[in-house]
C-alpha positions in Angstrom: 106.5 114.9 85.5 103.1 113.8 86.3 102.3 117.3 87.9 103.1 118.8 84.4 101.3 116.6 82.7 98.3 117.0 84.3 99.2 121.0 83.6 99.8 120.8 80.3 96.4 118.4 79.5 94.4 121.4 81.6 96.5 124.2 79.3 94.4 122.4 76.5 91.3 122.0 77.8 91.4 118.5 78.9 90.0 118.3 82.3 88.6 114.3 81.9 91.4 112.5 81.4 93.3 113.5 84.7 91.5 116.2 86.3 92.7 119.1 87.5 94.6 118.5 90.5 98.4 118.1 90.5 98.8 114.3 90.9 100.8 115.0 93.9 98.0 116.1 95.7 95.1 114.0 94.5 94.5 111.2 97.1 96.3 108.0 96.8 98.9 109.9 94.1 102.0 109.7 96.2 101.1 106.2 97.2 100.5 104.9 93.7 103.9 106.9 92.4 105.8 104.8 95.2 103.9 101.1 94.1 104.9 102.1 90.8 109.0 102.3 92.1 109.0 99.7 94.3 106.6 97.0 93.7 106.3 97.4 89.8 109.2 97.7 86.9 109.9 101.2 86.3 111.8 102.5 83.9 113.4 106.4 83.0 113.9 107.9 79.9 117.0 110.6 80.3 117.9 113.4 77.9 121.1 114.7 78.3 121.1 113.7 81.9 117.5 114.8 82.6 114.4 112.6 83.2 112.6 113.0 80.3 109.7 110.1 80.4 108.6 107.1 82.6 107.3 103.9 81.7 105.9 101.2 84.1 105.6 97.5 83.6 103.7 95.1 85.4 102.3 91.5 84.9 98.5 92.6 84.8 96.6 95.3 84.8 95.5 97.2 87.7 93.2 95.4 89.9 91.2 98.4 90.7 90.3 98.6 86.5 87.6 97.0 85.5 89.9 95.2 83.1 89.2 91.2 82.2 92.3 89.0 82.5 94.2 88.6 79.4 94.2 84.7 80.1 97.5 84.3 79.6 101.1 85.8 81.0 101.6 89.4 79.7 103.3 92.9 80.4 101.2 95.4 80.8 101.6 99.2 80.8 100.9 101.0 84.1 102.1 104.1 82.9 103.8 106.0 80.4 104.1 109.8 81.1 107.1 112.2 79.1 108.0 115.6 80.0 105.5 117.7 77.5 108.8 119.9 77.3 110.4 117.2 75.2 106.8 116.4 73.1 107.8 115.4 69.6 111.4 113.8 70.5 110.1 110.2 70.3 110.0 109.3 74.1 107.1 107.8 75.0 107.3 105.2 71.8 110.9 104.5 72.9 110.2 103.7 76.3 107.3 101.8 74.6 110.0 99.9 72.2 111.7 99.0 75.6 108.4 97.6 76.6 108.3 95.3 74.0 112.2 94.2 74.4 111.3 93.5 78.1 108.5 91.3 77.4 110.7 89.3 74.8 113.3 89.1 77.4 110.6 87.6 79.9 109.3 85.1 77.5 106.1 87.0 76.9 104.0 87.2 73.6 101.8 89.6 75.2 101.7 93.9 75.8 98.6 95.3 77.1 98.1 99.0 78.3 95.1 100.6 79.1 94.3 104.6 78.2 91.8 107.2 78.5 89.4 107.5 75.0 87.7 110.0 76.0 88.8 113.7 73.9 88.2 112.0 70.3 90.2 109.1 70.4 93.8 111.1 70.3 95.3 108.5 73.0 93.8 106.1 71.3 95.3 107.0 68.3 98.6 107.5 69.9 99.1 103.8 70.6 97.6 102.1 67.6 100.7 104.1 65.8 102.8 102.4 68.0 101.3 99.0 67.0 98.6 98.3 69.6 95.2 97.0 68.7 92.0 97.8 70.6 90.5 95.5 72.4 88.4 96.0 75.1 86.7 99.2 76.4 85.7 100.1 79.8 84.3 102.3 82.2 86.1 103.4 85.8 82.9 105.8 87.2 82.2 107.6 84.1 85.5 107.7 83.0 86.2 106.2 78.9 88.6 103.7 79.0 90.2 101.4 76.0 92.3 98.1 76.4 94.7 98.0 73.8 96.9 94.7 72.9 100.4 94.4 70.9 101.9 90.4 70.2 105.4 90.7 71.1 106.4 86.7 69.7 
């Protein structure tokens, strides 16, 4: 899924937000894609069977972001990817809606995920439709980043 998505970004000109290497072969891809299913809480959308979108929880952001602590406990979005062949179906803000359940269920008031705003904002965009608010922004290396928050309580 994340191979394809990196394909279908590059299809539309978008070479900054994940390059241009299948994830599976950048460095440290593989690696991360395993944290991500073992040490983090992953979930799968399925359509008719068929993987159709991953999201990834965990109780802070990555600590190779530049990303301040929230100061207090949270859930936090590692990763949300769909299957581009299933774009419009309402995936990625289900498995989001399932992000917010989770951190209900753990007694958390706080979501936080991080994105690329780089491209005019579209990601950006994407999540403040889904009820985030930006926070923070960032840089990793030269790469635009924006903190964005939702209250769960």
């Amino acid at each position: 899924m994340l191979d394809s998505a990196v394909a279908w970004m590059n299809a539309r000109g978008n070479t900054e937000q994940w390059g241009t290497i299948p994830y599976s072969l950048i460095p440290g891809g593989p690696e991360r894609v395993e944290r991500y299913t073992t040490l983090n809480q992953p979930y799968v959308a399925e359509l008719d069977g068929v993987p159709a979108g991953a999201l990834v929880l965990d109780s802070g952001p990555s600590p190779q972001m530049p990303i301040a602590a929230a100061g207090e406990p949270e859930r936090y979005v590692r990763l949300l990817v769909t299957d581009r062949r299933h774009a419009g179906l309402g995936i990625g803000a289900a498995l989001l809606a399932h992000a917010v359940g989770e951190a209900r269920r753990a007694g958390v008031g706080l979501l936080r995920v991080d994105c690329w705003a780089g491209g005019g904002g579209g990601l950006v965009a994407y999540y403040e439709r889904n009820g985030f608010e930006p926070t923070d922004t960032f840089l990793s290396g030269t790469w635009p980043g924006q903190v964005l928050a939702l209250r769960v309580g």
